[in-house]
C-alpha positions in Angstrom: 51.5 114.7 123.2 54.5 112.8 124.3 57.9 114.1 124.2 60.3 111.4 122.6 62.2 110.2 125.3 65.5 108.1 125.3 65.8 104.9 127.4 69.3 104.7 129.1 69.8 102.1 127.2 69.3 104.0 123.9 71.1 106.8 125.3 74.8 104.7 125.9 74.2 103.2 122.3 73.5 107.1 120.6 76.9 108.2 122.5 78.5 104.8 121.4 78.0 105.8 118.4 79.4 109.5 118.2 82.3 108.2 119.8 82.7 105.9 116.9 82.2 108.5 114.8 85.2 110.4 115.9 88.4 107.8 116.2 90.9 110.1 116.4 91.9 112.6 119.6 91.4 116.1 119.0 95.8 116.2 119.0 95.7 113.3 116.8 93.6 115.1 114.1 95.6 118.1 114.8 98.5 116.6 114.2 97.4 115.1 111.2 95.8 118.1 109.4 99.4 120.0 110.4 101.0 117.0 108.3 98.7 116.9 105.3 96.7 120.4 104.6 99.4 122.3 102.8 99.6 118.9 100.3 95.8 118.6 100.1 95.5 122.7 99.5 98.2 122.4 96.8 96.6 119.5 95.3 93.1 120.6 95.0 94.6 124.0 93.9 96.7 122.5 91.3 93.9 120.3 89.8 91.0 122.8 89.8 92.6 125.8 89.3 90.9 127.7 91.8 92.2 128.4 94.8 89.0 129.3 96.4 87.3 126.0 95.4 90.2 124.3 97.0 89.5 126.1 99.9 85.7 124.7 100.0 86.9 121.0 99.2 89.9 121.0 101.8 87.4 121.9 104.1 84.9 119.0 103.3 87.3 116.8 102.5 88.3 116.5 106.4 84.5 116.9 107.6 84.0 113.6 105.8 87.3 112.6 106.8 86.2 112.5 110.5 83.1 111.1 110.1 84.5 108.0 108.5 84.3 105.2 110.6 87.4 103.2 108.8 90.3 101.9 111.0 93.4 102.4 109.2 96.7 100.2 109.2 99.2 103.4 108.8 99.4 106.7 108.8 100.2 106.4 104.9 97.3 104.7 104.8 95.1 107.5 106.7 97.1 110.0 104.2 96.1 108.1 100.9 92.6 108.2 101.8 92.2 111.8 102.7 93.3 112.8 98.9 90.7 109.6 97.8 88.4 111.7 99.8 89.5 115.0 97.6 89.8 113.8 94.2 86.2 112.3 94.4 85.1 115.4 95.8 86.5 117.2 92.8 85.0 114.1 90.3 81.4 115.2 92.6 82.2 119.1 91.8 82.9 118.6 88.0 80.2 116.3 88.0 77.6 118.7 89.4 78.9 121.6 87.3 78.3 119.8 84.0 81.0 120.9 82.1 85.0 121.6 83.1 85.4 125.1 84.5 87.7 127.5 83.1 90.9 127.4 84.9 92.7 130.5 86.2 96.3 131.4 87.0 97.5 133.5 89.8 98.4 136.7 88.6 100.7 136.9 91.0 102.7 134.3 89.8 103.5 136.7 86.6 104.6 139.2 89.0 107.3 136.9 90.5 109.2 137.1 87.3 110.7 140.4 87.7 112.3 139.5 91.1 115.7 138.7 89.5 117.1 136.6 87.0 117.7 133.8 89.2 114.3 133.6 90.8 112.8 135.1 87.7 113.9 132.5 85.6 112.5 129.8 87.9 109.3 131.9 88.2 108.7 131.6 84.6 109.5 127.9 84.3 106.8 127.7 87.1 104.7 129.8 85.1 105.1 127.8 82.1 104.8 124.5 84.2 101.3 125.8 85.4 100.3 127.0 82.2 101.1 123.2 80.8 99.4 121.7 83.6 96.1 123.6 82.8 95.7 122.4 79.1 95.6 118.6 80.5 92.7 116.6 81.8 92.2 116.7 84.9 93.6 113.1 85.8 96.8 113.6 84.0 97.0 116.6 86.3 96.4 114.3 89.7 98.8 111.6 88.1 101.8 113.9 87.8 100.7 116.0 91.2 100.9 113.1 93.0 103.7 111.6 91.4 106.0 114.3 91.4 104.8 116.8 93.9 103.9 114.7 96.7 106.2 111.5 96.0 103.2 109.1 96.2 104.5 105.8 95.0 102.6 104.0 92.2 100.7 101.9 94.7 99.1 105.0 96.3 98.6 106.6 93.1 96.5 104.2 92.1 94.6 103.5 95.9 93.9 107.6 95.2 92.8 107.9 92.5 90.7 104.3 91.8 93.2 103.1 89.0 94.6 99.2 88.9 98.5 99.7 89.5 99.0 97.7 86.6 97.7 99.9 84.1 99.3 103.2 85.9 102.6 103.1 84.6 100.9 103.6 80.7 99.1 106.3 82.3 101.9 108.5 84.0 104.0 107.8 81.4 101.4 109.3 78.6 100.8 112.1 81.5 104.4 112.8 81.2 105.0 112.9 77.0 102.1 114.9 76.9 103.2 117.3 79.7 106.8 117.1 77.4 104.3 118.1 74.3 103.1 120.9 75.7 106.5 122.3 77.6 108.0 122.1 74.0 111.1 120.0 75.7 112.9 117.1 76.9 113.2 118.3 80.4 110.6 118.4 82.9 111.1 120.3 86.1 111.3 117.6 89.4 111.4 115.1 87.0 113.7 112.2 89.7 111.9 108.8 87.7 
């Protein structure tokens, strides 16, 4: 029998191509997953509700990360498509699934109210926030997330999440009065638009 053997040939093409596979340095990368795991985390935490599942997509969110082969103009542009990468991963998750999983809080959240009226107000706000956020769909949750949390500006919004720009004013701003709705007031906590 004979053994499959590469040519030299075929061998500086294979490694051409693993090189390619990997266009950032390993202190590039690090670098970059110092800059944007904490936001990635929070977001996949904040729009599944499970901080464990967040876990599992941060982590194959920057496998396929590094194995895309895309040259990108800035790091904004590098950022934007590692939560792409996340939110279809969550779309693939849900998707798979079948059905929308039941959300949980953090029960330690609840235990942060009784650490003084300052901070316990705040903690409650946050608590109510949370609870708010967890009876909307799923996109109104990436929509204010991203808006509000991470600053994304409309444009990126909508490179994230697949949207036209044109039409994601209508759909923050519905995000929003329903995220009013559901608060029971006028105020919204971050809100700077």
């Amino acid at each position: 029998m004979r053994e499959a053997m590469l040519t030299d040939v075929e061998r500086i093409g294979a490694f051409g191509d693993a090189e390619r596979t990997f266009l950032m340095t390993e202190e590039a990368f690090r670098v970059f997953y110092e800059q944007t795991s904490r936001p990635v985390w929070a977001y996949l935490a904040r729009i599944t509700g499970d901080g464990r599942l967040a876990d599992d997509l941060l982590q194959e969110a920057y496998y396929r990360f590094l194995r895309t082969r895309a040259n990108f103009e800035s790091d904004d542009h590098r950022r934007n498509y590692l939560f792409r990468i996340a939110t279809n991963l969550v779309v693939d998750h849900r998707r798979r699934c079948g059905h929308e999983e039941g959300r949980r809080l953090d029960g330690s959240r609840a235990e942060e109210a009784s650490a003084g009226s300052h901070e316990g107000d705040r903690a409650v706000r946050r608590l109510d926030l949370a609870r708010a956020m967890e009876q909307m769909k799923p996109r109104e949750r990436s929509l204010l997330w991203l808006a509000y949390a991470q600053g994304f500006s409309h444009e990126e919004i909508a490179d994230v999440l697949g949207l036209k720009k044109a039409s994601l004013k209508a759909l923050l701003f519905r995000a929003r009065k329903r995220l009013i709705g559901l608060l029971g007031t006028t105020d919204i906590p971050g809100d700077r638009r």
